[in-house]
DRENKEZA-792119 format. One line per field, with one value per residue (C-alpha): residue number from 1; x, z, y. Coordinates in steps of 0.02 Angstrom, whole numbers. Layout:
DRENKEZA-792119
ketor (NUM, ...)
px (X, ...)
pz (Z, ...)
py (Y, ...)
//
This chain:
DRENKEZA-792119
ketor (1, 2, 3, 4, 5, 6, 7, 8, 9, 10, 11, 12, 13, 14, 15, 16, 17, 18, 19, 20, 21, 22, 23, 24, 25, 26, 27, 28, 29, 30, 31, 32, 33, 34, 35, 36, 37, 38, 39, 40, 41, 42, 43, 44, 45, 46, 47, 48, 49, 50, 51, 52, 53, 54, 55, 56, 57, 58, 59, 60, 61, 62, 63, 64, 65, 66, 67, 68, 69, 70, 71, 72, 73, 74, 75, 76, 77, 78, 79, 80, 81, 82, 83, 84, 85, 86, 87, 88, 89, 90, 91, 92, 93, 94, 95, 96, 97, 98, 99, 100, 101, 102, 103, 104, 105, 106, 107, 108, 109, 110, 111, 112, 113, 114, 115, 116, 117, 118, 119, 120, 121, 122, 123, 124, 125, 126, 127, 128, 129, 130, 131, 132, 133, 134, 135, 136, 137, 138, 139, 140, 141, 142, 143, 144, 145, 146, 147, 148, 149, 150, 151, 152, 153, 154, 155, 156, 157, 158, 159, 160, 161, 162, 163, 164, 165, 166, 167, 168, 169, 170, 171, 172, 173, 174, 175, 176, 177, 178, 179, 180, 181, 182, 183, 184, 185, 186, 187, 188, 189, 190, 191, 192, 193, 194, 195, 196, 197, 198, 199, 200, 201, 202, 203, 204, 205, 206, 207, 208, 209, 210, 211, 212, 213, 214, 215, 216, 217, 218, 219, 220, 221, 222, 223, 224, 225, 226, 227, 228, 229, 230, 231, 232, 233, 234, 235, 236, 237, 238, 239, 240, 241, 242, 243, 244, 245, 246, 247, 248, 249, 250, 251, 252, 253, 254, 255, 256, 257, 258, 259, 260, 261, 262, 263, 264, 265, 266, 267, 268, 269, 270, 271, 272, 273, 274, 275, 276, 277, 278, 279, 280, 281, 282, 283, 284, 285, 286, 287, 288, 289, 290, 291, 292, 293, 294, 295, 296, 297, 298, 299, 300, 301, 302, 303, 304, 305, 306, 307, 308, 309, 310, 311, 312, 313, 314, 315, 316, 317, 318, 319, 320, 321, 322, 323, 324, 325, 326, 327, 328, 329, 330, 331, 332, 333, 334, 335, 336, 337, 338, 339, 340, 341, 342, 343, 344, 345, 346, 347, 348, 349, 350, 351, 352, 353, 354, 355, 356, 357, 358, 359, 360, 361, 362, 363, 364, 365, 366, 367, 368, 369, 370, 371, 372, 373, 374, 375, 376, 377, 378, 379, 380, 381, 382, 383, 384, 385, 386, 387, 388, 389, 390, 391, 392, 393, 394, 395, 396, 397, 398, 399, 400, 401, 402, 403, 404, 405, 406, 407, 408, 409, 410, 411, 412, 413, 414, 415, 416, 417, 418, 419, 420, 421, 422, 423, 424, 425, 426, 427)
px (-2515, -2399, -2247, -2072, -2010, -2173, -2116, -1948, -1974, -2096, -1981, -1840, -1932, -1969, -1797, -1727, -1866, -1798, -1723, -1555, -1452, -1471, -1609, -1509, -1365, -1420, -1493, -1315, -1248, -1416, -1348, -1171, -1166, -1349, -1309, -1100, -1173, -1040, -1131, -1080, -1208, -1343, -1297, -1332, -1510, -1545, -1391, -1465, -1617, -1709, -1771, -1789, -1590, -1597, -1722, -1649, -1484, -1498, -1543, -1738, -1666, -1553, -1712, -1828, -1672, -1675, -1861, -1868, -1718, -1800, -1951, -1854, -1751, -1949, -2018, -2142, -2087, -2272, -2327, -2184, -2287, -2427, -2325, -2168, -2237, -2139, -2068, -2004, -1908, -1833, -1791, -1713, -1601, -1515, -1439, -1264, -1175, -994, -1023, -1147, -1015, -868, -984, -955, -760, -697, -625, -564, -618, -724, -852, -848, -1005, -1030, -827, -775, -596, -492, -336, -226, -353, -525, -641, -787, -847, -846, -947, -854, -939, -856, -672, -692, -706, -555, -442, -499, -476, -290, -322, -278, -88, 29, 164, 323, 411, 265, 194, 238, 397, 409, 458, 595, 581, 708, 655, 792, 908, 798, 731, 536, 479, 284, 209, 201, 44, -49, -149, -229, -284, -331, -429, -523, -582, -669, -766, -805, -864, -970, -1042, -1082, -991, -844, -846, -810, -645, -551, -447, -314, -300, -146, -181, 2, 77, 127, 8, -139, -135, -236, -143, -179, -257, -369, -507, -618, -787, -847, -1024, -1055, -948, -882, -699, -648, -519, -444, -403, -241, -222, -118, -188, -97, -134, -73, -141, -258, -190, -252, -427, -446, -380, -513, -621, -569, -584, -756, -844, -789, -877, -1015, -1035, -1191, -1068, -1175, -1055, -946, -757, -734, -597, -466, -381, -228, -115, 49, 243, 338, 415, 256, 184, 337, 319, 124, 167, 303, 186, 34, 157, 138, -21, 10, 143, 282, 442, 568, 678, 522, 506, 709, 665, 519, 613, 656, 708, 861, 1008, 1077, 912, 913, 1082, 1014, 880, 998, 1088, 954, 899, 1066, 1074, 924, 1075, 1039, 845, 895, 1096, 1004, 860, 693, 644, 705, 844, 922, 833, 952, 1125, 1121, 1065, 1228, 1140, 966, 917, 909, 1106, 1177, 1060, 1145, 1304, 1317, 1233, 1366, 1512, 1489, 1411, 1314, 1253, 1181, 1103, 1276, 1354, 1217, 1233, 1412, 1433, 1292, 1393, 1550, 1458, 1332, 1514, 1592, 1447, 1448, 1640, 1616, 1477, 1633, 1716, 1590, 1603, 1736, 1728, 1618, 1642, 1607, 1454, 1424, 1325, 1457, 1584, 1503, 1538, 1712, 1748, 1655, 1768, 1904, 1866, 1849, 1980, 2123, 2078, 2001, 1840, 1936, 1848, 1971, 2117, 1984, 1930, 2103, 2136, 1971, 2030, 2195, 2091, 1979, 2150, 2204, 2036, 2041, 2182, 2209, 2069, 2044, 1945, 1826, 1728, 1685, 1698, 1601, 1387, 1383, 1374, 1497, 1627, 1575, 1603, 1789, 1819, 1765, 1863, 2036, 1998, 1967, 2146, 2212, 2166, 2244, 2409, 2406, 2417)
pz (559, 427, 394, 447, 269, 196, 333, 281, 90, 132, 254, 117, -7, 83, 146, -50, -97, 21, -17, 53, 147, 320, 384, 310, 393, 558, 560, 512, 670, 807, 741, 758, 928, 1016, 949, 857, 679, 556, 473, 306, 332, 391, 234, 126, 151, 51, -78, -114, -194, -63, -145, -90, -52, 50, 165, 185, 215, 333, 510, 563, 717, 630, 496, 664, 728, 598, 568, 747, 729, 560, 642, 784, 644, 561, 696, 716, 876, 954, 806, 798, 926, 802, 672, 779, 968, 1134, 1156, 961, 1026, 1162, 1077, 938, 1064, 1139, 975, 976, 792, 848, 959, 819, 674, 815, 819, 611, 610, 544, 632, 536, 449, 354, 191, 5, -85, -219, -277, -444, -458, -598, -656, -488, -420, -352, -400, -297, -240, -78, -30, -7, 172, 183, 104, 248, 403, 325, 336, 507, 580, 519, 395, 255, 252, 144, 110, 63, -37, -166, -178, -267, -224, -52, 27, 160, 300, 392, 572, 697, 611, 612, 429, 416, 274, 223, 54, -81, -77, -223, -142, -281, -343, -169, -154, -340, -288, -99, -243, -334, -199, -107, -292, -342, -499, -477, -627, -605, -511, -470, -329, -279, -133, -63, 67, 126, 138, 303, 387, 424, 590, 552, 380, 216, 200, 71, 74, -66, -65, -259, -219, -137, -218, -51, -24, 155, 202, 382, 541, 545, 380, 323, 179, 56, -58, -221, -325, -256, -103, -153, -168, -10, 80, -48, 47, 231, 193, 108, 231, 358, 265, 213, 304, 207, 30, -80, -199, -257, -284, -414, -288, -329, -202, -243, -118, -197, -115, -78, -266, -342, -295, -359, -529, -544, -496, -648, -770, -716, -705, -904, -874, -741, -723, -597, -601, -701, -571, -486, -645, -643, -437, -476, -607, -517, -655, -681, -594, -557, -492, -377, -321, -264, -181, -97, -37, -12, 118, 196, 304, 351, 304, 95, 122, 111, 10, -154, -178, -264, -383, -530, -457, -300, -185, -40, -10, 108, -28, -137, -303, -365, -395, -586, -596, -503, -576, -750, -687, -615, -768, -874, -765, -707, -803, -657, -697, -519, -348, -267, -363, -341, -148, -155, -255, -128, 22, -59, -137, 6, 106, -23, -53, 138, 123, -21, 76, 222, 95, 49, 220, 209, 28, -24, -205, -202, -263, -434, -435, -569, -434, -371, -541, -551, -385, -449, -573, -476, -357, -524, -653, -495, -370, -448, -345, -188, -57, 96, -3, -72, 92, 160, 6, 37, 224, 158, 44, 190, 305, 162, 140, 317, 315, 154, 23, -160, -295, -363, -454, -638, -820, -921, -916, -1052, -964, -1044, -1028, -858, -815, -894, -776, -635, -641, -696, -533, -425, -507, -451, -273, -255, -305, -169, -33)
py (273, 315, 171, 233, 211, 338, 469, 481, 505, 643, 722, 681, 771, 919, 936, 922, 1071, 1202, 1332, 1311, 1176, 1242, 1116, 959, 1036, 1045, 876, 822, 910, 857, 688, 668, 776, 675, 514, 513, 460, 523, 687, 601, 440, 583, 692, 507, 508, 679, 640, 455, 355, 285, 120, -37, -65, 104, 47, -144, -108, 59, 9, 53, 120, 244, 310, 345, 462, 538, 551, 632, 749, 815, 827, 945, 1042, 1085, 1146, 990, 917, 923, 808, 685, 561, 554, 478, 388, 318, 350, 189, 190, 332, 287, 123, 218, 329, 155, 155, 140, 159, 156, -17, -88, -45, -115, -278, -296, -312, -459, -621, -774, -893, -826, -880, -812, -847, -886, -891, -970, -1059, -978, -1051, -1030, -912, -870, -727, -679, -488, -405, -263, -75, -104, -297, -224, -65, -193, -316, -146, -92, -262, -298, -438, -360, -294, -204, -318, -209, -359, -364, -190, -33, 52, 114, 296, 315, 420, 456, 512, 535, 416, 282, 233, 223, 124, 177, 152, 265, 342, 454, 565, 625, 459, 422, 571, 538, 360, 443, 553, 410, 303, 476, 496, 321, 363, 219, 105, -99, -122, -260, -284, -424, -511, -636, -761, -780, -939, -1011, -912, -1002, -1084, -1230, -1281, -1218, -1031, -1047, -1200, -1213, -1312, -1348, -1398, -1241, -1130, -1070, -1029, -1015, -901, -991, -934, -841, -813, -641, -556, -430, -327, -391, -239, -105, -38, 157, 68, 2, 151, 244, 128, 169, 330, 331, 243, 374, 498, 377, 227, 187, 172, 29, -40, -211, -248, -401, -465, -611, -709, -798, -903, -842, -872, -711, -716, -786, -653, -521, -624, -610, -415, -412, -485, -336, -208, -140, -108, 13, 182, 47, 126, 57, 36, -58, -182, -214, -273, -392, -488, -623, -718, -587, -671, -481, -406, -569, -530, -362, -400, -520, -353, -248, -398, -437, -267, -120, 11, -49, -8, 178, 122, 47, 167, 88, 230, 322, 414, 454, 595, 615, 599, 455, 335, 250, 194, 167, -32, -24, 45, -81, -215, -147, -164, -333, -385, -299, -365, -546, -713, -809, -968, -1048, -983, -1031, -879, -738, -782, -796, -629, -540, -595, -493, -353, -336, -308, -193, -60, -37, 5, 121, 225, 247, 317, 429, 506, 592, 667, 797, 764, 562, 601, 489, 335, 282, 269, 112, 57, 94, 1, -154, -161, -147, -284, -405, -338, -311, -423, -578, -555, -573, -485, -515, -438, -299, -248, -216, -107, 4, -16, 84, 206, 253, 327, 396, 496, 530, 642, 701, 784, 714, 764, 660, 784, 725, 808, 718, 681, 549, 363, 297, 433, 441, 257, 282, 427, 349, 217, 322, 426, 265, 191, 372, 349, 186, 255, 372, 245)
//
């Protein structure tokens, strides 16, 4: 009798020789509606080389379905005994794909091998297969702190915070992966500190060159988010997908891990905006972030991205990052707390304001009332606050326009604060 693995490159062959798709295509279906095997994997055995990998990596189970639904499809079914026996096929028809796949996803700890130590971090490769089952098991998570730029949704006022996604790229990588035609790619993993329930996340054994990712530990995605869900997405389509990640995992802090992100950012299209966030180092973008953390209201106020898209955001992160820079000298944590407390406090004043004024448009105007809590009031934010207290009755009840002449920045800046010194003599 003819081996299994003979059978199906004949029946391969023969299939690929027709003259249309219509056989392969109804295989596909018998498949995923007798037995739920994603048309995709079923499509994979007419699309790919079936060498020696083929054959020790696909299940012998799912090759004598398929053998027997071809068989079917030809018009062959008397013969099909001749070259697969009874109790092969019944044996084959016990197979379950979706509980056998289920059985694969991934608990911790688990074992890298081989992985080499370099510098601060640990290289090793994981299979698209490997990366799929991480993602569908909740390891591996998208940490909004150290990842691209997110996008706000707003649904029923409540602000939804999802990543940025490039569906085209997205899409590019699937076609890549279907097509085998993805070149080496790396992608960059965080083992979270803190997170490991048994101590430290990442365990490293030199004599083996093992590295043992422990119990409990939450991964993120340092760089490569669009790749894994390229991944995800793939293996729906494919679940059969034979190919490698170079992947590095690193055991980062929270602003590690924002610094590592500043340093790789050239080599990718980040927002500048983005950039200005990551610097940690910047004593103004730290006083932002300080904001942006104080209160949810500033995840939609001070807008991560290049400029404002809706009206309920107050100023994107790079502007006021310029403008604290411009305005005060801070020389310790103590003051970038300190001036985030009164700030933080301020900016949620000045969007009141904007309430009830149809022309307090300008980003600038957050400028001009920065000044004017230094240059008038000394940086006293009790005093301050009853002054925009005043400004908001006055707004209440009476209209003022602060529509603006000029375009150029620095014009604009001058205007804005005029206008703002306007207001103030109205109450």
């Amino acid at each position: 009798m003819m081996n299994k693995e003979d059978v199906l490159i004949n029946i391969v062959s023969e299939l690929r020789n027709q003259k249309d798709d219509t056989a392969i295509e109804k295989i596909a279906t018998n498949m995923e509606n007798n037995y739920k095997i994603p048309k995709g994997l079923t499509y994979s055995f007419t699309s790919r080389d079936l060498d020696r990998n083929f054959f020790d990596t696909t299940d012998l189970r799912l090759i004598t379905l398929y053998i027997m639904e071809a068989f079917k499809v030809l018009g062959r079914e008397e013969m099909l005994e001749g070259y697969v026996p009874k109790g092969e096929q019944q044996e084959a028809k016990q197979y379950d794909f979706l509980a056998y796949n289920k059985a694969e996803e991934i608990t911790l700890p688990y074992e890298f091998t081989p992985t080499l130590p370099v510098n601060d971090v640990y290289s090793t490769k994981m299979s698209v297969k490997e990366l799929g089952a991480f993602m569908n098991s909740g390891i591996i998570n998208y940490n909004f702190d150290i990842q691209r730029e997110a996008k706000l949704e707003i649904r029923t006022d409540e602000i939804i915070k999802t990543p940025n996604i490039n569906e085209r790229n997205v899409r590019e990588m699937v076609n890549h992966l279907l097509n085998d035609s993805l070149k080496e790619s790396t992608i960059y993993l965080n083992a979270a500190p803190t997170t490991s329930s048994v101590g430290d996340e990442l365990i490293y054994d030199n004599s083996t060159y093992t590295l043992i990712v422990t119990e409990g530990t939450r991964i993120d995605v340092l760089d490569g988010f669009h790749r894994l869900l390229s991944v995800q997405r793939a293996l729906r389509e494919n679940p059969m997908i034979d190919f490698e990640f170079n992947v590095v995992f690193s055991n980062f802090t929270t602003s590690e891990a924002i610094k590592w992100q500043a340093q790789h950012s050239k080599a990718t299209a980040w927002s500048k905006n983005r950039i200005s966030e990551m610097q940690l180092e910047n004593r103004a973008s730290k006083v932002v972030k300080a904001i942006k953390n104080s209160d949810y209201e500033f995840n939609y106020l001070i807008y991560t991205g290049s400029r404002l898209k809706n009206d309920k955001s107050l100023i994107t992160f790079n502007n006021l990052t310029n403008i604290i820079e411009e305005m005060y000298t801070l020389n310790s944590r103590k003051e970038e707390v300190i001036l985030a407390e009164q700030l933080s406090k301020i900016l949620s004043r000045v969007n009141e304001l904007k309430q009830y004024s149809n022309t307090l448009k300008s980003q600038y105007y957050v400028y001009a009332f920065i000044k004017l809590f230094k240059e008038k009031y000394n940086n006293d934010v009790d005093d301050y606050l009853h002054l925009l207290d005043k400004l908001e009755e006055y707004l209440k009840n009476n209209d003022f326009n602060f529509t603006l002449k000029n375009t150029k920045e620095k014009l604009v800046k001058e205007e804005t604060y005029s206008k703002v010194l306007e207001l103030c003599k109205q109450i």
